[in-house]
LUMVEX-882481 format. One record per residue (C-alpha): x, y, z; residue in one letter. Coordinates in steps of 0.2 Angstrom, whole numbers, plus 2048, in hexadecimal, padded with zeros to 3 digits. Example, Ala and Ser with C-alpha at 12.3 -4.5 7.8 and 13.67 -1.06 7.14 Angstrom:
! residues 2
83E7EA827A 8447FB824S 
***
This chain:
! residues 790
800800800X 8068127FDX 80681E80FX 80082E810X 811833812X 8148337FCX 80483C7F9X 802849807X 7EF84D80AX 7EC85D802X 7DB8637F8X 7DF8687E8X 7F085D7E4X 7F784E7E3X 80A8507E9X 8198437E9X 82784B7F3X 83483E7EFX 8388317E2X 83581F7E9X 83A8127DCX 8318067E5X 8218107DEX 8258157CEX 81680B7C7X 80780F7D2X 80C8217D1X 80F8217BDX 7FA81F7BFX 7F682B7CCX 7FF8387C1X 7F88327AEX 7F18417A4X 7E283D799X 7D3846791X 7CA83678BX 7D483677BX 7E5833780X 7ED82E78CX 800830795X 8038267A6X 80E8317B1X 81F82A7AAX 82F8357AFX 83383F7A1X 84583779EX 83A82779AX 84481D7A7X 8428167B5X 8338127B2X 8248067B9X 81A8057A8X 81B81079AX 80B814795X 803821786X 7F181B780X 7E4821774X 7D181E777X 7CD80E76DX 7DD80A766X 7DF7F6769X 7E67E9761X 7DF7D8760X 7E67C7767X 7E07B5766X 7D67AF776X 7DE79B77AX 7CE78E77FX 7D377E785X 7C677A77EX 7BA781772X 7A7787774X 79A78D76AX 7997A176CX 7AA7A5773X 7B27B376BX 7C17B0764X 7CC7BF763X 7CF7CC774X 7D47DE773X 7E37E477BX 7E67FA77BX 7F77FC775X 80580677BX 80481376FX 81481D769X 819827778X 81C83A776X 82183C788X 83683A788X 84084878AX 85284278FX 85E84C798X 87384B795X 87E8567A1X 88E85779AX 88A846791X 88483F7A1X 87283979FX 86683E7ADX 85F8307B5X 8598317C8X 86281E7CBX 8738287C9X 87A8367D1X 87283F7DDX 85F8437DFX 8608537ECX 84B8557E9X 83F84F7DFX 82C8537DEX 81C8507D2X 80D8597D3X 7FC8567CCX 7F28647CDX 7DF8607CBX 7DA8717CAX 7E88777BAX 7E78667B3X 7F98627B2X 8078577B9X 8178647BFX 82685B7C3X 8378617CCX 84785D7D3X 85A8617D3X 8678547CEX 8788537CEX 8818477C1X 89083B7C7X 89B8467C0X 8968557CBX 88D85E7C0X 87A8657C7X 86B86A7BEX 8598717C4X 84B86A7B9X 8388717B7X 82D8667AAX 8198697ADX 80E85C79FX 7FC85E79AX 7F1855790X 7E486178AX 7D186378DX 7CD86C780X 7D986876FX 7D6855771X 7E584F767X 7F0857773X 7FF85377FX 80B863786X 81A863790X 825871795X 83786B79BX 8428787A3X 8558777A8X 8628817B3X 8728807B9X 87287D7CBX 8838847CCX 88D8927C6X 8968897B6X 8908897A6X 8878777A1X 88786F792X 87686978EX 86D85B782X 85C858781X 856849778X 84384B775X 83A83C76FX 82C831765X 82D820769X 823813764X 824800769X 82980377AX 8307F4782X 8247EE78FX 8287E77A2X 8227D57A3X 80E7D47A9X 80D7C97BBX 8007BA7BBX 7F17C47BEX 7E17C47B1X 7DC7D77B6X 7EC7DB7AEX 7EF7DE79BX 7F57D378FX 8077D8788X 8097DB776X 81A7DC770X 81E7EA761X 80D7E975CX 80F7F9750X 8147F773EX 81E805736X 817811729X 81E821727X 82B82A732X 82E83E730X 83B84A739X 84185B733X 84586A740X 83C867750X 83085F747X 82D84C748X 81F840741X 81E82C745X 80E82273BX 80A80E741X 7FD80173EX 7F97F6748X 7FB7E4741X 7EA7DB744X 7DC7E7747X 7E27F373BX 7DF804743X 7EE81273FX 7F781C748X 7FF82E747X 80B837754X 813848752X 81C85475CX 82686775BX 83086F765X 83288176CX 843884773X 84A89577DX 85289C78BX 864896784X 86E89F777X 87689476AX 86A88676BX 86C87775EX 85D870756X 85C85E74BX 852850749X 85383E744X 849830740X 84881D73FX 83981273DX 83481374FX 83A820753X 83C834752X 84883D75CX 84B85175EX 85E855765X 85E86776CX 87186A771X 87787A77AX 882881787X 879889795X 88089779FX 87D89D7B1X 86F8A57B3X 86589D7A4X 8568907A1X 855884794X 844886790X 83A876782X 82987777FX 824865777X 81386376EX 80B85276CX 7FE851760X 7F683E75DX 7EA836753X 7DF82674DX 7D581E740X 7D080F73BX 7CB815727X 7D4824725X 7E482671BX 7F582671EX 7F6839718X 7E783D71FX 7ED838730X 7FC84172FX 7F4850729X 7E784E73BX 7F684E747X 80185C73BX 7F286573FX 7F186374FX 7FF867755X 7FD87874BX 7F087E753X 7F787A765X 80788375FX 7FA89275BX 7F589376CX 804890773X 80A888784X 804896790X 7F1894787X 7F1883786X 7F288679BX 7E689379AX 7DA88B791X 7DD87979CX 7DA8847AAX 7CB88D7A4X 7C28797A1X 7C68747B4X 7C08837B9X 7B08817B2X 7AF86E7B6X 7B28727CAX 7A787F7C8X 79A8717C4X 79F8627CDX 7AB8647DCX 7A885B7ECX 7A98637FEX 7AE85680AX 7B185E81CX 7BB85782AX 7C284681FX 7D084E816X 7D484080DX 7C583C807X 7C584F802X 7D684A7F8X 7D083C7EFX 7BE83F7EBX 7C784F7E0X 7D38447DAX 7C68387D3X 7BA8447CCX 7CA8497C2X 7CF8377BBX 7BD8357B7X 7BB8447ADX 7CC83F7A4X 7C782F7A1X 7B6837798X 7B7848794X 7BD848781X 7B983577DX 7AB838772X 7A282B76CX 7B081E771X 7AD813783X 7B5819794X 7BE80979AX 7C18027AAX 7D380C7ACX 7D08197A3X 7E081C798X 7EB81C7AAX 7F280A7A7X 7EE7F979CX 7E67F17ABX 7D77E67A3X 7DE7E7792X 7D67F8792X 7C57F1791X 7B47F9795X 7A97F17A1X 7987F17ACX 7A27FE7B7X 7A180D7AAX 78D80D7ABX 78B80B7BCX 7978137C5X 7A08207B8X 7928257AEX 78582A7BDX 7938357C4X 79383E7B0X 7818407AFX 77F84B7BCX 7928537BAX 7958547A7X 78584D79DX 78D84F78DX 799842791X 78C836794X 783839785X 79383277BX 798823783X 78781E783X 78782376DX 79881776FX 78C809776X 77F80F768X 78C80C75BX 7907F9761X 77C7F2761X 7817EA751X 78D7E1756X 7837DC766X 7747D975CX 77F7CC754X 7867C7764X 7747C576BX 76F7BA759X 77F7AF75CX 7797A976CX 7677A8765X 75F7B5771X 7567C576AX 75C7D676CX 76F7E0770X 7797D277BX 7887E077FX 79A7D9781X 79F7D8795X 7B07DF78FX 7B57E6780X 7BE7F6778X 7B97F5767X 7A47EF76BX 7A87DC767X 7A97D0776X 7BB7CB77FX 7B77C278CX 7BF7B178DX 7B57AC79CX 7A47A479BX 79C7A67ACX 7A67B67B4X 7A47BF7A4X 7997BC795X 78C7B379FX 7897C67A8X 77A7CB79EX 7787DA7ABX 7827E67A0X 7747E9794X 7697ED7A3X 7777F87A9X 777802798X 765802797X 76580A7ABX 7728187A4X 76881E797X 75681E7A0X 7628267ACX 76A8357A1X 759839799X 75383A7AAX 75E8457B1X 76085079EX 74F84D795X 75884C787X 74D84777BX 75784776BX 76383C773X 752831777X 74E831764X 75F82D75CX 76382176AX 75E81F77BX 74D818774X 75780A76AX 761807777X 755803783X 74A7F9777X 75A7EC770X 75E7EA785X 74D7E5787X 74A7DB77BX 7597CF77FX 7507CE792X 7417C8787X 7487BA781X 7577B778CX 7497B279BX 73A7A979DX 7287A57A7X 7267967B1X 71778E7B1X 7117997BFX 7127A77B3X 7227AE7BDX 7307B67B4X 7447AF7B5X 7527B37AFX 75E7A27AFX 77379F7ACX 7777B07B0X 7857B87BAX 7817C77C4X 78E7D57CBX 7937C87D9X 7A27BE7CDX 7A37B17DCX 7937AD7D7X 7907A67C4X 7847A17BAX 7757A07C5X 7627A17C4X 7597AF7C8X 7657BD7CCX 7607CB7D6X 76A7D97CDX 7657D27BEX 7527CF7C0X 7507E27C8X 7597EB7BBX 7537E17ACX 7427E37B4X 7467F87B2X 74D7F67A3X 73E7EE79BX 7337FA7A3X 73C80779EX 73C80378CX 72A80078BX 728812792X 732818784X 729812777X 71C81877DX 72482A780X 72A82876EX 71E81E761X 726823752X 73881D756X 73080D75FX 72780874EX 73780B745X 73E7FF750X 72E7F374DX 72A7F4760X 7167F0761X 70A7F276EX 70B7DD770X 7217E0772X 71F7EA77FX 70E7E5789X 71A7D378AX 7297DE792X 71C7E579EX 7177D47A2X 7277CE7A4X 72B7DB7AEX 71C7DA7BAX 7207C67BEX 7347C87C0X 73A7BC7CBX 7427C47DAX 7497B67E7X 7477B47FAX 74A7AA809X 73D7A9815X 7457A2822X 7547AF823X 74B7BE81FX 7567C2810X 7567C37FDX 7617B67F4X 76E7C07EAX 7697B27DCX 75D7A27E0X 7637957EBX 7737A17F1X 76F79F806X 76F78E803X 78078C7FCX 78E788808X 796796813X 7A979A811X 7B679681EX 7BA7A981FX 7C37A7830X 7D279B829X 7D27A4819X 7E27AE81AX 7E47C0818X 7F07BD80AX 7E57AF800X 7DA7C17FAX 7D47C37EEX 7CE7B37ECX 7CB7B27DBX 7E17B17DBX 7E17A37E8X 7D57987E7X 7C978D7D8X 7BA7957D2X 7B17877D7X 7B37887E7X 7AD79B7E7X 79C7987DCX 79878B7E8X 79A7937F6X 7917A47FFX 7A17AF7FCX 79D7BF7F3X 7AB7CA7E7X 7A17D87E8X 7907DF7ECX 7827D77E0X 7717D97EDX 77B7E77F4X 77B7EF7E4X 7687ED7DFX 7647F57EFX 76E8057EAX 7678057D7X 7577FD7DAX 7548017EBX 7408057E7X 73D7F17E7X 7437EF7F7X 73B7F480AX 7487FF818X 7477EF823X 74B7E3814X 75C7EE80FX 7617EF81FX 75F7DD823X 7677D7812X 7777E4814X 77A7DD825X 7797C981CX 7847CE80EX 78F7D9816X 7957C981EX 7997C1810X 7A17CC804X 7B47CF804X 7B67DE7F7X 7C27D47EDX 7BD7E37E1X 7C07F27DFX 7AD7F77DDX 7A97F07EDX 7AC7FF7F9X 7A080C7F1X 7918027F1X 7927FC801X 79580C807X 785814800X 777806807X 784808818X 77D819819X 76D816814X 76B80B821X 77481582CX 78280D82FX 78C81F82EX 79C81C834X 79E80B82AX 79881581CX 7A582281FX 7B2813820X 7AF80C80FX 7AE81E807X 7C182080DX 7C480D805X 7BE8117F5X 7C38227F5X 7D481E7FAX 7D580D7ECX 7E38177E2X 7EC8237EDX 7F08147F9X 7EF8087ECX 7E57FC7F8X 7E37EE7EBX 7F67F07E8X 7F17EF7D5X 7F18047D0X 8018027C6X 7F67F97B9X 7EB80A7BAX 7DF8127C4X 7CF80B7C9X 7C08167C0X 7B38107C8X 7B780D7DAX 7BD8237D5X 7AE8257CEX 7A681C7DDX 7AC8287ECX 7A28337E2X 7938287E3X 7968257F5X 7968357F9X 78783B7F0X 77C82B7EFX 783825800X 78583480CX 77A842801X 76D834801X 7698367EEX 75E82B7E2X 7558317D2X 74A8207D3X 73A8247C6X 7438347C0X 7408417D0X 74F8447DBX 74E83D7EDX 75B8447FCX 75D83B80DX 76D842813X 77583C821X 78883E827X 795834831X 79B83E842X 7AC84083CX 7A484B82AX 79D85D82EX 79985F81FX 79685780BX 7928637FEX 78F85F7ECX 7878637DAX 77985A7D1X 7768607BFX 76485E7BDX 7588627ABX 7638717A8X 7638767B9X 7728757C8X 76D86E7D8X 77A8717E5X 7788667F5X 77E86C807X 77F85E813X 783863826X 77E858835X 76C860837X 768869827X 76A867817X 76A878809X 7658757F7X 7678847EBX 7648857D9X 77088C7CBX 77088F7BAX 7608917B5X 7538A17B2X 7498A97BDX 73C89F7C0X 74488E7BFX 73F8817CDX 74386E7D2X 7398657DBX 7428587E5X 73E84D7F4X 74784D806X 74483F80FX 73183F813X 73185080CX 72D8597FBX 7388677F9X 7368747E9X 7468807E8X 74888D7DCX 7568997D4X 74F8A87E1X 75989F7F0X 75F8917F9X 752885804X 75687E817X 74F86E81BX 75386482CX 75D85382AX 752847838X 75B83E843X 76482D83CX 76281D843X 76B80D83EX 7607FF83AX 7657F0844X 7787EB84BX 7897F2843X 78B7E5832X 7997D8834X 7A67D5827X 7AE7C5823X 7BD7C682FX 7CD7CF829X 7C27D781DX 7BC7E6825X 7BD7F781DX 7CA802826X 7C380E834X 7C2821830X 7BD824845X 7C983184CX 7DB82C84FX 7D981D843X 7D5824834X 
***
């Protein structure tokens, strides 16, 4: 784990004060830079040591063969991979023709900042090569918000002493980066070696241009970068090339007193169809019009986007600085990882690492996207177009395994399917529900009805029509849904699902509402009135299980009558168990991953009584060991709604804290989105006490002793709701709209109408937890936040 002490607790920054080697990895992912489009993990700028090289492009993948021991009808036979695009990142440093690297010589200081509110990663420190020679370096790196293509680094140099310093620089492209061996884990990617092909290599004054391809799934690539060089007289300017490679040499001798100052450009680019020329023209182009602005706009202007974003969706977390940290430094990763993806998918690590192969999963539309919809719609509304633009390809998935409907991939890049793994992957249906729940959930919180027309309604109809087929009625007229896996990955291919059932049952209603909302698009879609009074009717009889005798749902049917696990001689270093022991011992067993009833209760907690969540938290609670990293969250929030506070408050600073601490001892692979996007959720849904079940807005705050205070936005229809949580009152005030806007919303018991003339006061009743304190499995506890422990 990482300690507080190599990320002091500030708000607005994430600070390393020294260089530990040890964490080179983990720290290369705190400090990626991304915008949705690109990618750069937080690599030094020499390029070595390094824990991972990193530099990705939204949807840039090469394919690779999936090995069966033994084949089966329907599994997909290729896997996509994100490549290690050709990095723009190096600029290597010789003093007096001794090259800078922090394993030699001596390191007198180092730091690295990322700044969440200026959006960019400052690095300095003072070296002083074997010979004697000493030099003070600046380099700050952006990836910009608002010119897409765009990477910037400003290096500086000095002389820490009072003779004059012969200097080279060595700027670089590089592509084909050799990669460190993977370790035998399946959450991390697979390594492909050189998997760029050559095409077209340019370098003339400054100036360099690298083109690949990638062998099997045929996508190009184009990388370019310029120079802008002052503060030293005499400098020396040339470039080079070879086929994978374009280096800028900028040599000069620097006097007392002066800065070597290199602005770098990186300008990247994509396509599957395009040209060679055409490419190269894109990132030429590019880079033109970053050089037009120039490096003091492109701060500006990366400046002026932040400011705006934490205008709209900052987090006030008094008396857990921490927490305070690390829910901003989410929110920040999340908006990188979907700011400028447009129309391509936000995958499980963003563009921080290769963890998952860079797949996108479940997690994007249940726990990234509902922190976008009500902090930046618009990127919402293009992933969900990215999903859009894959229901052929899950139509045909949907037709190979002979059901109706849009059968979505359980991980892919691309839209086609890539999971290997029949019972803990494909067999997961729940993602269609899932991006079903995100669409009713951004026209809901947008009414965006164009949206509706050209997708949403589509969308919604294609989910529900795979439920359609994919369950059945019994001869009792009841509905089930069989030989699924739910979120719980412990737990495969069962009947009956909780999850499942609830969220297909929404989904199905939902889309019959639609249709009716929009007849025209519906009969373009050749919905009837006979489609959808059978998804009503399907809806209506869905099977939800129970057991009578513990008071509890069954998390699938049959599931507390399965064995218990031996929780006590487990040992604390057999987790996660999915590592250390067979699969067959977990799916026969009551062991849970990660919350699966839990989870309904949070998304679909209107089919459930207070008494039954508080009874079935404090049942599963028992029996789930968070070998995930989306565990934390969602226990946190039916914690709180229970009013567990403190516990909740305990698993807000576990999933806040994933990264920073690197609790699952896997963030050099990337940062976890979702458990990021989470703290968010836990916060808002959990402590703010937020649902939008039927499309209304509903508040019942509540707050652990050791918080005074949680303050957040909700962008609602146009409007802003800001939310004030103290221990007795909470204040909800509108922005952003005219004159005589209102929002009608619900706190607790109580209906509430506030409006654009002022801010409304209402009292938080007193908070009683139903039942005992939960236990957890032991060892498994969740780290206390009480005073003096925290």
């Amino acid at each position: 784990m990482i300690s507080e002490l190599e990320f002091p607790v500030e708000p607005w920054h994430v600070r390393e004060t020294s260089f530990n080697l040890n964490l080179l990895a983990q720290s290369e992912s705190i400090f990626a830079l991304a915008n949705g489009h690109v990618g750069l993990r937080g690599n030094l700028d020499e390029g070595e040591p390094h824990g991972l090289p990193g530099t990705y492009l939204n949807s840039f993948f090469e394919q690779r063969p999936l090995p069966y021991a033994e084949a089966g009808y329907g599994f997909p036979e290729s896997g996509q991979t994100i490549v290690n695009i050709t990095n723009g990142k190096p600029i290597r440093l010789l003093v007096d023709d001794e090259p800078l690297d922090v394993r030699y010589g001596e390191l007198r200081r180092h730091e690295r900042v990322l700044d969440l509110r200026a959006g960019t990663l400052s690095r300095s420190f003072e070296w002083c090569s074997p010979a004697g020679r000493a030099v003070r370096v600046r380099s700050t790196r952006l990836v910009s918000f608002t010119q897409r293509a765009i990477a910037a680094i400003c290096y500086e140099v000095e002389a820490a002493d009072d003779a004059p310093l012969r200097l080279i620089v060595q700027s670089e492209l590089v592509a084909n980066e050799q990669l460190p061996p993977t370790k035998k884990d399946p959450r991390v990617a697979a390594v492909l070696e050189a998997p760029l092909v050559a095409e077209e290599r340019l370098a003339q004054d400054g100036h360099g241009v690298l083109i690949h391809r990638t062998r099997a799934s045929g996508l190009r690539l184009a990388a370019a970068m310029e120079h802008h060089v002052g503060g030293a007289e005499n400098v020396q300017i040339g470039s080079e090339t070879q086929p994978d490679w374009v280096r800028t040499t900028i040599a000069c001798q620097l006097q007392p007193g002066e800065c070597l100052r290199v602005v770098k450009i990186i300008s990247y680019g994509w396509s599957a169809v395009r040209s060679l020329p055409a490419l190269r023209d894109q990132v030429v182009a590019a880079a033109t019009a970053a050089r037009y602005v120039g490096w003091d706009g492109l701060l500006a202007e990366q400046r002026a986007y932040l400011d705006c974003f934490w205008d709209a969706s900052d987090v006030i977390v008094e008396g857990d600085p921490e927490v305070q940290q690390a829910v901003r430094f989410g929110l920040f990763h999340v908006l990188q990882a979907g700011a400028r993806a447009e129309r391509r998918p936000i995958a499980a690590k963003g563009l921080t690492g290769p963890g998952y192969d860079g797949h996108a999963f479940w997690d994007t539309e249940m726990f990234v996207l509902p922190l976008l919809t009500y902090t930046q719609p618009d990127t919402v509304a293009h992933a969900l177009r990215w999903r859009h633009a894959t229901l052929g390809l899950a139509r045909e998935r949907a037709g190979q395994l002979r059901l109706s409907g849009a059968a979505f991939p359980w991980r892919t890049i691309r839209g086609e399917e890539c999971s290997a793994y029949w019972p803990a992957g494909t067999a997961a249906f729940h993602i269609g529900a899932d991006i079903a729940e995100a669409t009713a959930r951004y026209l809901n919180a947008t009414g965006d009805d164009d949206f509706a027309r050209t997708v949403g309604v589509e969308l919604l109809v294609e989910t529900a029509r795979l439920w359609r087929s994919l369950g059945h009625h019994d001869l009792h007229g009841r509905f089930h849904i069989d030989g699924v896996t739910g979120p719980d990955e412990y737990t495969a291919v069962v009947r009956d699902n909780v999850y499942t059932n609830l969220m297909a049952q929404r989904n199905l209603l939902t889309a019959a509402e639609v249709c009716a909302r929009f007849p025209d698009v519906a009969s373009l879609l050749n919905v009837g009135d006979e489609e959808t009074a059978s998804w009503r009717d399907a809806a209506a009889a869905m099977t939800v299980p129970y057991d009578h005798e513990l008071n509890v749902h069954q998390q699938s049917e049959g599931f507390t009558r399965l064995q218990e696990w031996d929780f006590a001689d487990t040992p604390a270093e057999c987790y996660p168990l999915l590592l250390n022991y067979p699969y067959f011992d977990l799916y026969r067993s009551q062991v849970v991953k990660q919350p699966d009833l839990v989870l309904a209760m949070h998304w679909r907690g209107d089919a459930f009584t207070a008494e039954q969540k508080a009874r079935n938290f404090a049942y599963y609670e028992a029996r789930t060991v968070r070998d995930s990293s989306l565990s934390a969250c969602t226990q946190a929030i039916l914690a709180a709604e229970v009013g567990h506070l403190e516990l909740a408050h305990d698993y807000i600073g576990e999933a806040a804290l994933m990264d920073l601490r690197d609790l699952n001892q896997n963030t050099r692979d990337g940062v976890h989105m979702a458990s990021l996007a989470g703290t968010w959720l836990a916060l808002v849904a959990g402590l703010g006490g937020m649902r939008d079940h039927g499309g209304s807005l509903t508040f019942a705050p509540r707050l652990p002793s050791r918080i005074g205070r949680l303050e957040f936005s909700l962008r609602w229809r146009g409007l802003r709701l800001r939310v004030d949580v103290r221990p007795h009152e909470t204040t909800y005030s509108l922005r952003d709209g005219h004159d005589g806007a209102s929002l009608r919303l619900r706190h607790y018991a109580e209906d509430v109408t506030v409006t654009c003339a002022g801010p409304v006061t209402v009292a938080v009743p007193p908070v009683t937890a139903r039942g005992s304190a939960p236990r957890q499995p032991p060892g498994r506890a969740p780290v206390s936040r009480s005073p003096g422990q925290g």
